[in-house]
DRENKOLFI-194727 format. One record per residue: x, y, z of N, C-alpha, C, O in turn; residue in one letter. Coordinates in steps of 0.001 Angstrom, whole numbers, plus 500000, padded with zeros to 6 digits. Example, Ala and Ser with C-alpha at 12.3 -4.5 7.8 and 13.67 -1.06 7.14 Angstrom:
<nodes>
513190494310507800512300495500507800513200496700507800514236496681508465A/512850497750507080513670498940507140512900500030507870513409501138508039S/
</nodes>
This chain:
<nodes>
500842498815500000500000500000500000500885501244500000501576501444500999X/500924501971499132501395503388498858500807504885499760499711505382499499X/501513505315500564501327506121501658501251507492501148500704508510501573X/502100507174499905502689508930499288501321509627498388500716509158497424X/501146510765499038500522511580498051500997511992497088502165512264496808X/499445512094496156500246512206494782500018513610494508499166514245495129X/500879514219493437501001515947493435499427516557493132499127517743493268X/498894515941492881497072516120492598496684516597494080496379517754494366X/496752515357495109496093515492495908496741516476496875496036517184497594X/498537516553496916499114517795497692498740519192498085498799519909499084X/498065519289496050497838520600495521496139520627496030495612521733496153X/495512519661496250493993519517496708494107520055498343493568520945499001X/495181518931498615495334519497500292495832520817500233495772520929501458X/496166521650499963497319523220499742495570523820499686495236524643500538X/494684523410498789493581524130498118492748524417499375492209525463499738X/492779523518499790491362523550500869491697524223502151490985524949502844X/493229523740502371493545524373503815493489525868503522492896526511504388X/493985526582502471494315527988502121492929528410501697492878529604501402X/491128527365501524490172528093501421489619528304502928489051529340503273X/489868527119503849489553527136505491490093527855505906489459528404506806X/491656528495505671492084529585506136491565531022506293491800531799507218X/490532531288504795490154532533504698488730532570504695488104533549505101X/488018531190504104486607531414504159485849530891505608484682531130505918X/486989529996506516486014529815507401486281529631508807485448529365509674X/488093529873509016488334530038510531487730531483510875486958531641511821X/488125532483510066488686533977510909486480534111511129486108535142511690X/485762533473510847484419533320510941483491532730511917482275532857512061X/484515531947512644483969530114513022483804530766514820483291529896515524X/484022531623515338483593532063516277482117532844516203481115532322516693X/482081534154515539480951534198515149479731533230514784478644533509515290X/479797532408514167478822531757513391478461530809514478477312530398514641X/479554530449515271479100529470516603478523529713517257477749528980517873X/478757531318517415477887532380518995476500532681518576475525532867519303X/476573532698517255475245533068516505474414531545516541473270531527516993X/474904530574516158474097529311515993473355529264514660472177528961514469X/474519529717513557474346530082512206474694529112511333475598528338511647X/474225529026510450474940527727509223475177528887508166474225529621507903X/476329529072507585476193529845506406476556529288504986477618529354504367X/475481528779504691475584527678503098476314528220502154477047527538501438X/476157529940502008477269530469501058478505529580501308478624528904500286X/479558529233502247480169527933502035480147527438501184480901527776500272X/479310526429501052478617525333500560478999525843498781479535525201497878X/478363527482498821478446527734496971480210527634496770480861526961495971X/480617528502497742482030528628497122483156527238497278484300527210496824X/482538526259497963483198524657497603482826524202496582483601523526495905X/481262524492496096480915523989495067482233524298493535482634523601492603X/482434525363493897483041526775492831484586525871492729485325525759491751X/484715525406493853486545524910493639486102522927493640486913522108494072X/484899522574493152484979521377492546485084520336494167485139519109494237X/485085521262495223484659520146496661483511519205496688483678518035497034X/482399519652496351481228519339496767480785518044496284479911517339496788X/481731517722494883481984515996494532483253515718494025483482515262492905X/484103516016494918485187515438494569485931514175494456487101513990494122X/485037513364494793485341511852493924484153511290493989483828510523494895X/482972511828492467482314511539491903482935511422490918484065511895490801X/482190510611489780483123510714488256482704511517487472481495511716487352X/483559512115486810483638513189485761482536513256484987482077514358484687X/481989512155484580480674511709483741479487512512484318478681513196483688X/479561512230485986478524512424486660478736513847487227478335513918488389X/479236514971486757479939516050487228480596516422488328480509517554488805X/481228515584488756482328515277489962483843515817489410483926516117488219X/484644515899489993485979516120490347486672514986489410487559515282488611X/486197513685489576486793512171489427487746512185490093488574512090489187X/488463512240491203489348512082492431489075510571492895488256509783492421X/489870510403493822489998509028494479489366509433495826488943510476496325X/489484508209496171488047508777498010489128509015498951488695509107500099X/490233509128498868491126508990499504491461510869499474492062511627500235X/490789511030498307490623512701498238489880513478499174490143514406499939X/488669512675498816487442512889499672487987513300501314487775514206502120X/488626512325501263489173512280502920490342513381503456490537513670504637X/491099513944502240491692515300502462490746516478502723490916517424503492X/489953516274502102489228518020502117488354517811503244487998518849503802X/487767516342503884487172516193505218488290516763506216488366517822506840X/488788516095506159490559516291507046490490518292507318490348519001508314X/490676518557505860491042520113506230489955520837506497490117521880507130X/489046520570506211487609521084506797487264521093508158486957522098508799X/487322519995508560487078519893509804488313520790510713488087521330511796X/489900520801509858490567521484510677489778523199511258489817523651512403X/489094523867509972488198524740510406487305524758511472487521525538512400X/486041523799511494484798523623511752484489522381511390484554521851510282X/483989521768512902483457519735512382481906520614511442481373519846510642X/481465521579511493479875521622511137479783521546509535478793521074508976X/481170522172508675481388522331507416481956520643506792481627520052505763X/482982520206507977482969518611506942481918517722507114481685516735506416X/481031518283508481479623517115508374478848518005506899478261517183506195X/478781519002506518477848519264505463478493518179504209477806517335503633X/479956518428503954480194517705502748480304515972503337480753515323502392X/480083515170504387479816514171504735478395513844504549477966512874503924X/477902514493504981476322514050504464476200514189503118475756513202502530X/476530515346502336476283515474501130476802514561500100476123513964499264X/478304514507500277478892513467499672478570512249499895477842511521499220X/479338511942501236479376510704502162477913509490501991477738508311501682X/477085510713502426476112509381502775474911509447501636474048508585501470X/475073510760500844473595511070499240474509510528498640474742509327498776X/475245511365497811475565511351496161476735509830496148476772509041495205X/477561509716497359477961507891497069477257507249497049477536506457496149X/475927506859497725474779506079497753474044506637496732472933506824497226X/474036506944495784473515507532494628473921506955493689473149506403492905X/475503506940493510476411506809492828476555504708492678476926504010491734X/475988504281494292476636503081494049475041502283493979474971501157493486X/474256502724494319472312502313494309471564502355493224470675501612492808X/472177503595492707470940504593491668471005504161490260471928504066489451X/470037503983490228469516503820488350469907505047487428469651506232487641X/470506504561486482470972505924485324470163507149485242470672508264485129X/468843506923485302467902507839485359468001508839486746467864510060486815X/468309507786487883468161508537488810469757509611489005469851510713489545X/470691508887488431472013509672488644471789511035487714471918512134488254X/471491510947486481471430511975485872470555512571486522471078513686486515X/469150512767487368468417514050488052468968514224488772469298515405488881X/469472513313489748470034513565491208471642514039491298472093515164491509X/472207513014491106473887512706491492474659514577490584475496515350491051X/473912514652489285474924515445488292474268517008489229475181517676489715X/473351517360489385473554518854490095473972518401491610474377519362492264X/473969517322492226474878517473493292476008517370493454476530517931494418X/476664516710492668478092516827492158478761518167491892479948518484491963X/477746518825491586478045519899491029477947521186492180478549522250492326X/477181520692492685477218521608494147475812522413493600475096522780494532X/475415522673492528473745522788492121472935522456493047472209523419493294X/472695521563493689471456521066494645472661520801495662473845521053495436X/472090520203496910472381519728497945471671518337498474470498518092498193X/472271517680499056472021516378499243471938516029500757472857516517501414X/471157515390501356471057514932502897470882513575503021471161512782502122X/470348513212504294469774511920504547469383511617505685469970512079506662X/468000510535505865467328510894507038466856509394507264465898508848506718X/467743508845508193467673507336508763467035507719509686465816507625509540X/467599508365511140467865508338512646466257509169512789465881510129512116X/465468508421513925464202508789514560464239509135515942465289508821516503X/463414509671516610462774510156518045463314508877518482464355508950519134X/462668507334518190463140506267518755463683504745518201463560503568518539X/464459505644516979465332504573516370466756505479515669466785506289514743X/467786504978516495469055505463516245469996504324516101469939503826514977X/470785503806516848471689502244516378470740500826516338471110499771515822X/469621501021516909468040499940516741467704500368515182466574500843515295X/468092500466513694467222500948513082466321500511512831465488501257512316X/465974499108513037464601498125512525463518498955513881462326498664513982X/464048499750514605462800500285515392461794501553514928460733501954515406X/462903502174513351462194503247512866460527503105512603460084501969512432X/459686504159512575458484504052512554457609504703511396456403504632511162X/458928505536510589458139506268509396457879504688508356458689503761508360X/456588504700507541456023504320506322455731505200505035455466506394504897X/455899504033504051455605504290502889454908502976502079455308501822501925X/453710503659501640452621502980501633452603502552499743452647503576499060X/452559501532499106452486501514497704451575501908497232450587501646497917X/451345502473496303450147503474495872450193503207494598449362503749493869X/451350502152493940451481501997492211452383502784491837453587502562491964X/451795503957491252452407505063490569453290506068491531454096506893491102X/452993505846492849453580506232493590453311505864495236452472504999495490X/453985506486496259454097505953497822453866506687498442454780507490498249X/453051507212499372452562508088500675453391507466501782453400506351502305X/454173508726501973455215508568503043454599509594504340454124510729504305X/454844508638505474453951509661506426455677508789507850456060507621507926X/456122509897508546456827510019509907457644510833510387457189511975510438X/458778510703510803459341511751511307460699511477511228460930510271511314X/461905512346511063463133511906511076463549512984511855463046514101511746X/464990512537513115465479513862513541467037513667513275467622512898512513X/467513514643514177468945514970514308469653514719513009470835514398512883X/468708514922511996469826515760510343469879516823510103469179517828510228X/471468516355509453471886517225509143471532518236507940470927517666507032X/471759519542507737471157519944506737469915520027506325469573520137505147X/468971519963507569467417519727507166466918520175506948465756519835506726X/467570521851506764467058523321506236467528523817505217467073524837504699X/468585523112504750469355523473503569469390522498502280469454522917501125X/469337521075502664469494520149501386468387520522500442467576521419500675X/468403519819499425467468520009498202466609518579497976465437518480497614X/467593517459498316467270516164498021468039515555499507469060515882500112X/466712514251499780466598513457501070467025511963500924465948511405500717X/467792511203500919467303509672501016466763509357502028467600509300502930X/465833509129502343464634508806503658464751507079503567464970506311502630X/464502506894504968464133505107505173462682505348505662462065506194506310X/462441504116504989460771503511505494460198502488505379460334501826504350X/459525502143506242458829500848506220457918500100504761456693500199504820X/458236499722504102456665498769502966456584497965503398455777497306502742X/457135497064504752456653495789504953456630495721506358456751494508506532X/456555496221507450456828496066508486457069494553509173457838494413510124X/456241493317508518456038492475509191457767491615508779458206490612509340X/458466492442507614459507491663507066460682492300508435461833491864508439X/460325493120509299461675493974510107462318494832509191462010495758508440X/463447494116509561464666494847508942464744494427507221465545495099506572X/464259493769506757464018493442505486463318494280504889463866494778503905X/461972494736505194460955495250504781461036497122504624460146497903504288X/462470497386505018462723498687504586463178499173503148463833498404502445X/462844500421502707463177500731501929463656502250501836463428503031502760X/464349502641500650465055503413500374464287504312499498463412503828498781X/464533505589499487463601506658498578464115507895498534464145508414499650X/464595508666497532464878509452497276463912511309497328463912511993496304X/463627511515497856462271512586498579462996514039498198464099514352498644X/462076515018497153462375516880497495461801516966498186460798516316498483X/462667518490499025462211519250499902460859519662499103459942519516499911X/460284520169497710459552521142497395458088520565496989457172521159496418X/458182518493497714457061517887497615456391518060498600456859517930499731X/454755518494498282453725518900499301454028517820500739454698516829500446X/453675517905501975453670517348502630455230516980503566455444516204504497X/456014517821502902457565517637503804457216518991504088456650519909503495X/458099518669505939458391520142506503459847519877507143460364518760507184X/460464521112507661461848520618508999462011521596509990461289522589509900X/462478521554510531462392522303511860463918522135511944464438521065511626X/464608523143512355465841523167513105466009523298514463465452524173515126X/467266521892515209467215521809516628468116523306517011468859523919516245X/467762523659518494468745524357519232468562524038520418467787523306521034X/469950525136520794470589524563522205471568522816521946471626521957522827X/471990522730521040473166521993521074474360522041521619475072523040521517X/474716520962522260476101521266522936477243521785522060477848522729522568X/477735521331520699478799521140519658477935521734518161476763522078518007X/478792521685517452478433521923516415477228522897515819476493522668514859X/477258524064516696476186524858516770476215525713515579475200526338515274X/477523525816514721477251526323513413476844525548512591476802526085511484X/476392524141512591475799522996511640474346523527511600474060524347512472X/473381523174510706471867522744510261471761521406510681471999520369510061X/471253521645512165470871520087512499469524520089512635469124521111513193X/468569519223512291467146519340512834466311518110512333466888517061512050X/464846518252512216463733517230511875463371517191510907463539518278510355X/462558515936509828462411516042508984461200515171509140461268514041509624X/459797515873508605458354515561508760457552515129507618457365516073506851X/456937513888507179456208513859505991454689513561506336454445512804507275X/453698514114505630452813514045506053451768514057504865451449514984504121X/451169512253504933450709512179503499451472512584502121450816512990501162X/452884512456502064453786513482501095453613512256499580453514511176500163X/453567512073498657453650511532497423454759511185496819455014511949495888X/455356510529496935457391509976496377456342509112495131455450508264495171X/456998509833494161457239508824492561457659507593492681458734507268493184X/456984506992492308457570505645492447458867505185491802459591504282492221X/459051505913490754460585505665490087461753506468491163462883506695490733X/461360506866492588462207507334493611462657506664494376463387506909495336X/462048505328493813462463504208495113463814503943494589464044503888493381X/464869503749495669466263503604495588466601501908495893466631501259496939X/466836501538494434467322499942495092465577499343494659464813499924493889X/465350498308495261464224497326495313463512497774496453464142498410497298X/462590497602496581461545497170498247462422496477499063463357495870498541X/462260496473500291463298495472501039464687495753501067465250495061501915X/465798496866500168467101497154500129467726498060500883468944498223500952X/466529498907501695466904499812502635467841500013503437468657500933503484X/467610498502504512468652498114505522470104498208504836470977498968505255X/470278497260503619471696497080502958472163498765502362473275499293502356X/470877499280501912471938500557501304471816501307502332472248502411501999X/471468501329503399471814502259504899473093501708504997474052502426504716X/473258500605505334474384500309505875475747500887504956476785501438505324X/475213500473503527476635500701502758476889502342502961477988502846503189X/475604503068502824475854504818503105476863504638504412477897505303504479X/476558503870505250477255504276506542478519504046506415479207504551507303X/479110503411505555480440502927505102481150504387504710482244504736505152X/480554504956504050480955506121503176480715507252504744481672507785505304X/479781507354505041479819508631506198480810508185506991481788508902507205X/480699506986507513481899507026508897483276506793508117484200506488508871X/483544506860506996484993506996506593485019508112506143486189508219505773X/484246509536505793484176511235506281484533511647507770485442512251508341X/483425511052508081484170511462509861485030510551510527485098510668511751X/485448510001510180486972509249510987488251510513509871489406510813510173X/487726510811509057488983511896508152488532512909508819489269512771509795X/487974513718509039487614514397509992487765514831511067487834516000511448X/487829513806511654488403513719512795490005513986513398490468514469514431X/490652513298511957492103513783512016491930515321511891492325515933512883X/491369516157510775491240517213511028491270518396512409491645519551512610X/490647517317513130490020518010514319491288517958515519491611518724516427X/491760516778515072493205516734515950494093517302515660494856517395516622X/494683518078514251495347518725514153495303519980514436496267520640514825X/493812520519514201493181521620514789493725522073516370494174523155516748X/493501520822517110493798520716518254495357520962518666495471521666519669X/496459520560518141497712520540517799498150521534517667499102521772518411X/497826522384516915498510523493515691497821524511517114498728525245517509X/496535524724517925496415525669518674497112525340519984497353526354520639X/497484524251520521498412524114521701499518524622521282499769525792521568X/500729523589520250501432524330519987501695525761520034502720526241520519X/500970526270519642500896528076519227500957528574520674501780529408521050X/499954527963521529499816528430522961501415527754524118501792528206525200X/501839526894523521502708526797524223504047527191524303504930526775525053X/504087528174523303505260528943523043505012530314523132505979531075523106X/503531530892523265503164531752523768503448531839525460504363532542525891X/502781531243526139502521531276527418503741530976528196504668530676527444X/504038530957529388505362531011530350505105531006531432504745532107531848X/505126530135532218505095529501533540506464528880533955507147528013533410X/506680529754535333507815529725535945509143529736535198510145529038535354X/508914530574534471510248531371533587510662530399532616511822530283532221X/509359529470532114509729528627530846508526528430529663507585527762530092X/508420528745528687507129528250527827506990526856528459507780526092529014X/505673526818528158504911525557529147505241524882528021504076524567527781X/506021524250526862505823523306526461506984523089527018507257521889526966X/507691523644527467509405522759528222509105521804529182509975521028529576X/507488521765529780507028520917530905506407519437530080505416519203529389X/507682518556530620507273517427530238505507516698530426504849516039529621X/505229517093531607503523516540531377502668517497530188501501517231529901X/503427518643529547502524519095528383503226518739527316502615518827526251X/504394518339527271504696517369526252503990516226525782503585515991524643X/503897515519526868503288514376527019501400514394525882500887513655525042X/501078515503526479499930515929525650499837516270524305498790516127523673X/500832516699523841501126517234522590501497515897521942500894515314521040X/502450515584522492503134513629522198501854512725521740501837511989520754X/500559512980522857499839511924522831498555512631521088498014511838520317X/498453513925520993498123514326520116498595513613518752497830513062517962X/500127513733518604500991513625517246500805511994517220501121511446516164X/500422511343518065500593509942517630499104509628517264498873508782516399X/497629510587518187496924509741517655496139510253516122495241509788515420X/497068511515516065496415512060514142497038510806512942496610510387511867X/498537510437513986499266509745512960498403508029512538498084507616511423X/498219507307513986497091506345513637496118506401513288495612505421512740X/495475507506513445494168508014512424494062507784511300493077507283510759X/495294508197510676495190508750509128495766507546509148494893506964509791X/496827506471508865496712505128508703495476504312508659495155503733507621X/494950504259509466493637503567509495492103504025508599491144503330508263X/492404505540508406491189506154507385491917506108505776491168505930504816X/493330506270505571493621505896504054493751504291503934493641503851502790X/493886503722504573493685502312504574492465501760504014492485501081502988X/490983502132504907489711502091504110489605502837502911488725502432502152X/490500504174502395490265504737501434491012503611500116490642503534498945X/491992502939500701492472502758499669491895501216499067492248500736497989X/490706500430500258490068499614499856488804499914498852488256499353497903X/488616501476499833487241501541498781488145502120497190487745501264496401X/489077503050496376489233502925495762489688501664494459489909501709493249X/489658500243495870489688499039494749488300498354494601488008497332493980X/487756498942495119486354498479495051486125497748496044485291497047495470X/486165497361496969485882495958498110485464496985498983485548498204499127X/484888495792499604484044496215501013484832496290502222485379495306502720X/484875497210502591485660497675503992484679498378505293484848499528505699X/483628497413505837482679497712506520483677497665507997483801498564508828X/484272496399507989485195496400509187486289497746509916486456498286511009X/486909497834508350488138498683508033487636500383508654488297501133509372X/486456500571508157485893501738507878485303502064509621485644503170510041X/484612501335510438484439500750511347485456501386512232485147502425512814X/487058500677512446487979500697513166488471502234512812488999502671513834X/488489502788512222488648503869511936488308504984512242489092505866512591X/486658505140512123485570505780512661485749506062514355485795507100515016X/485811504922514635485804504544516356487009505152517126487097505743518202X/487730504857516358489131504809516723489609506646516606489845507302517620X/489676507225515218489625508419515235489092509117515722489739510148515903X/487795509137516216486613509766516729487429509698518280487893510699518824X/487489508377518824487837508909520527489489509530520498489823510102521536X/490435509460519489491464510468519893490877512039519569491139513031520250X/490081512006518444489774513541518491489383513864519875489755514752520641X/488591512968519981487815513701521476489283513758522886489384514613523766X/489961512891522714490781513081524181491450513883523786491959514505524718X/491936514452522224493100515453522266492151517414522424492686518443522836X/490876517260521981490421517779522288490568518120523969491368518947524407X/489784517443524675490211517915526014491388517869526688491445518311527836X/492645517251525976493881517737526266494096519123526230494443519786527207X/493830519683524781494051521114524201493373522119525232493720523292525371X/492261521425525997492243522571526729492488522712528031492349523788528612X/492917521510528657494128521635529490495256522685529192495323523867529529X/495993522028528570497336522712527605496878524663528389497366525436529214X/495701524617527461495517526077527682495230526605529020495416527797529262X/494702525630530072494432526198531248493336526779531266492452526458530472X/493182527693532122491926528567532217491659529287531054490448529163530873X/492103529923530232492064530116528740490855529025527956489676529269527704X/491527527961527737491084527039527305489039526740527658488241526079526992X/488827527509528873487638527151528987487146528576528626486151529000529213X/487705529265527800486676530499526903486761530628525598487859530424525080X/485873530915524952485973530901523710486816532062523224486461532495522127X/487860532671523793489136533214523304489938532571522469490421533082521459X/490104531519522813490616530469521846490013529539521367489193529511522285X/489631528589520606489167527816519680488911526637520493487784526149520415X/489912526009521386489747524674521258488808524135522205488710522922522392X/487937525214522964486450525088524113485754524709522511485282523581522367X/485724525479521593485087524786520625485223523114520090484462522153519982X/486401523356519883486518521781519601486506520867520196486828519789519695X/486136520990521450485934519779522269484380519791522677483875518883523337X/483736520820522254482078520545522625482109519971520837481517518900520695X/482615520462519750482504519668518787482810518404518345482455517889517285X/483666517811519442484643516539519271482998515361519664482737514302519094X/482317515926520590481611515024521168480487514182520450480047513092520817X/480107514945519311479067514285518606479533513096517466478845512158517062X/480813513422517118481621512002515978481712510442516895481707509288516468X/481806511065518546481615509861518735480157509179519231480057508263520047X/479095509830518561477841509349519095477343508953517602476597508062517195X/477919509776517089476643509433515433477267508579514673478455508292514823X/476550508123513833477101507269512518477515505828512872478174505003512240X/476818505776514290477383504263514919478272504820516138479449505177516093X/477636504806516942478356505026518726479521504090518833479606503054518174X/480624504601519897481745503841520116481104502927520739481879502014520453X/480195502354521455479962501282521825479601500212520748479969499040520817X/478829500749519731478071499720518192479606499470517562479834498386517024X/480562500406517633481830499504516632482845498817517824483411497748517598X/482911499105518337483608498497519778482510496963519641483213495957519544X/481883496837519632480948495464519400481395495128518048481722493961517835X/481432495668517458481224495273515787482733494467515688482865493287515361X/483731495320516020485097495079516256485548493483517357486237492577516888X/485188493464518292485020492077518606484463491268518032484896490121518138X/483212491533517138482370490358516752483169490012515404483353488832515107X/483532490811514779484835490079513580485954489452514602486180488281514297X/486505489775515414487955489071515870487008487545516041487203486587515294X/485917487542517221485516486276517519484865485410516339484527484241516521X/484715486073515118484108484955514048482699485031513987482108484488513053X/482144485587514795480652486231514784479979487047513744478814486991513349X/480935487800513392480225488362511902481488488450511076482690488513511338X/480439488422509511481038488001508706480661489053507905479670489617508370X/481266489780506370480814490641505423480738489899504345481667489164504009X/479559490009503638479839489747502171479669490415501118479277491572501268X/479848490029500064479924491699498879478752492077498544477870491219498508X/478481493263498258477211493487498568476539493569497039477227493533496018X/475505493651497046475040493694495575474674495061494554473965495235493563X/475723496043495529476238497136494931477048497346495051477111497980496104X/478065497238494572479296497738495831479902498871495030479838498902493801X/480651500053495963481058501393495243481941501281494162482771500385494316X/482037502017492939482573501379491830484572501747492461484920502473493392X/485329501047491657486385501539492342487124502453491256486869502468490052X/488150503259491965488833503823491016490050503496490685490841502858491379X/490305504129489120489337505311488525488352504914487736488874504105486969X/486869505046487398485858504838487500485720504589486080486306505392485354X/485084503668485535485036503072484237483666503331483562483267502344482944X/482919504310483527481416504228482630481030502514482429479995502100482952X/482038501441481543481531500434481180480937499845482383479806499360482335X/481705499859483573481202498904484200480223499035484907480290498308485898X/478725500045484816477706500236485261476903499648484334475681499654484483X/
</nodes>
């Protein structure tokens, strides 16, 4: 496996850090205090080819490797976790599940203006009382022929005020469980959808997080994603693609964390020495640099499975879990490091540690891969290829 970036992706990483530099740190206080999402973002990533950067060219993407994908998560998040969850949902968990589900018909309406950063893309699994239970979700969709009356509720999505296009889960069979779900592609601008945005969030208070309501709403029947019954499998595979965004991400967030101790520890001076001469804040900084470094091993690792095409549910998994709890401990290192500082939003990293907290709850809690992760060592579960699986790169038209 080849570690080295290639001058493409250097110049991708150079791109994004030098657009987070100007479009969205010297901001990211404001917009937090406010409890603002500002999608203009969103246009000017579109503008530098972010918003599908390893979609294929065909489909108006970038054509990048996912391993790309995972740079501009990386430097995004070094900004703001609220800006790489927008291109995680958007990318991550719509337009790849688009890309690896969707019927030609459906890629050309859907996938090519989101690729393009034209529309926006979400997705709405997680309920009031189904989150790592998903066979407990309660929204339906009723066959109607020509089309499906979708009637429930979805919360804590992302973007639920901003996307354009939904993949929603729902019941057609209830009596099948987890079988009997399905997949559907839903506009915001069909009668009968509404959303509401949450507040008072601990983290990520510059994100669009909120609910998503259908009520009697009408989905085309050519919106169904996959077969009747494929729901469960293309949730899961989306989740492949989101939690290998936020495990890149996450490195982001640790360097974030890094780059502001550092800075502070050559600033500050306790007992006539910059506090980084004190070996127990070494130690912190130490424990920082090692866990961005296993991070990013373990998230280009899944990148470089999914660019051969194979399934890396495990890979993707260990990654997620794994990145997610060093963000979070270097997070509350960083604001140690800083001391009393550290607990005001004078400096950044009180932010990043109320932001560190939600990567490890969503997309599969450290407890669901911490299980998942034993149950492969003990022989308990097994993966098999799925009957989509993401195309690999670089991406061949023939083979769809």
């Amino acid at each position: 496996m080849n570690f080295n970036f290639t001058e493409e992706q250097q110049l991708l990483r150079k791109m994004t850090r030098q657009f987070v530099d100007k479009e969205i740190i010297p901001y990211m206080q404001e917009w937090d205090e406010q409890g603002r999402f500002d999608s203009g973002v969103l246009t000017k990533l579109a503008d530098l080819g972010l918003m599908g950067v390893c979609i294929p060219e065909v489909y108006g993407g970038s054509g990048m490797d996912y391993n790309s994908l995972a740079i501009v998560c990386e430097e995004l998040e070094r900004g703001d976790t609220a800006f790489r969850t927008a291109v995680s949902v958007h990318t991550g968990l719509n337009s790849l599940t688009l890309l690896q589900w969707g019927t030609e018909a459906q890629k050309q309406k859907y996938l090519v203006s989101q690729a393009k950063g034209k529309k926006i893309g979400a997705f709405g699994l997680t309920e009031p009382g189904a989150g790592s239970d998903v066979a407990a979700l309660q929204t339906t969709a009723v066959n109607k022929g020509d089309h499906y009356v979708l009637n429930g509720q979805k919360t804590w999505i992302s973007l639920c005020d901003t996307a354009d296009h939904f993949i929603v889960f729902a019941y057609t069979d209830k009596s099948k469980k987890h079988h009997g779900i399905s997949a559907f592609i839903v506009e915001r601008s069909t009668p009968g959808f509404s959303s509401k945005a949450t507040k008072g969030k601990l983290g990520i208070r510059a994100g669009n997080t909120g609910e998503l309501f259908f009520e009697d709403m009408k989905v085309p029947a050519e919106n169904l994603l996959g077969k009747e019954g494929d729901g469960f499998k293309i949730a899961m595979s989306a989740l492949d693609n989101g939690r290998f965004t936020v495990a890149a991400g996450a490195c982001g967030l640790i360097m974030a964390c890094m780059e502001a101790s550092v800075d502070y520890c050559h600033e500050r001076k306790t007992f006539g020495h910059e506090i980084g001469k004190h070996q127990l804040v070494q130690q912190m900084i130490a424990n920082m640099e090692a866990g961005l470094q296993m991070s990013r091993l373990l998230v280009y690792r899944a990148g470089e499975l999914k660019n051969q095409g194979k399934r890396n549910t495990r890979e993707t998994s260990l990654a997620k879990w794994q990145a997610c709890d060093f963000a979070n401990r270097a997070a509350d290192d960083a604001v140690q490091v800083h001391g009393a500082y550290g607990y005001s939003n004078e400096y950044p990293v009180e932010r990043h540690l109320r932001n560190s907290k939600a990567p490890v709850i969503y997309e599969g809690t450290r407890e669901i891969h911490t299980i998942m992760q034993a149950q492969y060592v003990l022989g308990y579960r097994k993966d098999k290829p799925l009957d989509h699986m993401l195309p690999a790169w670089p991406y061949e038209p023939d083979e769809q």
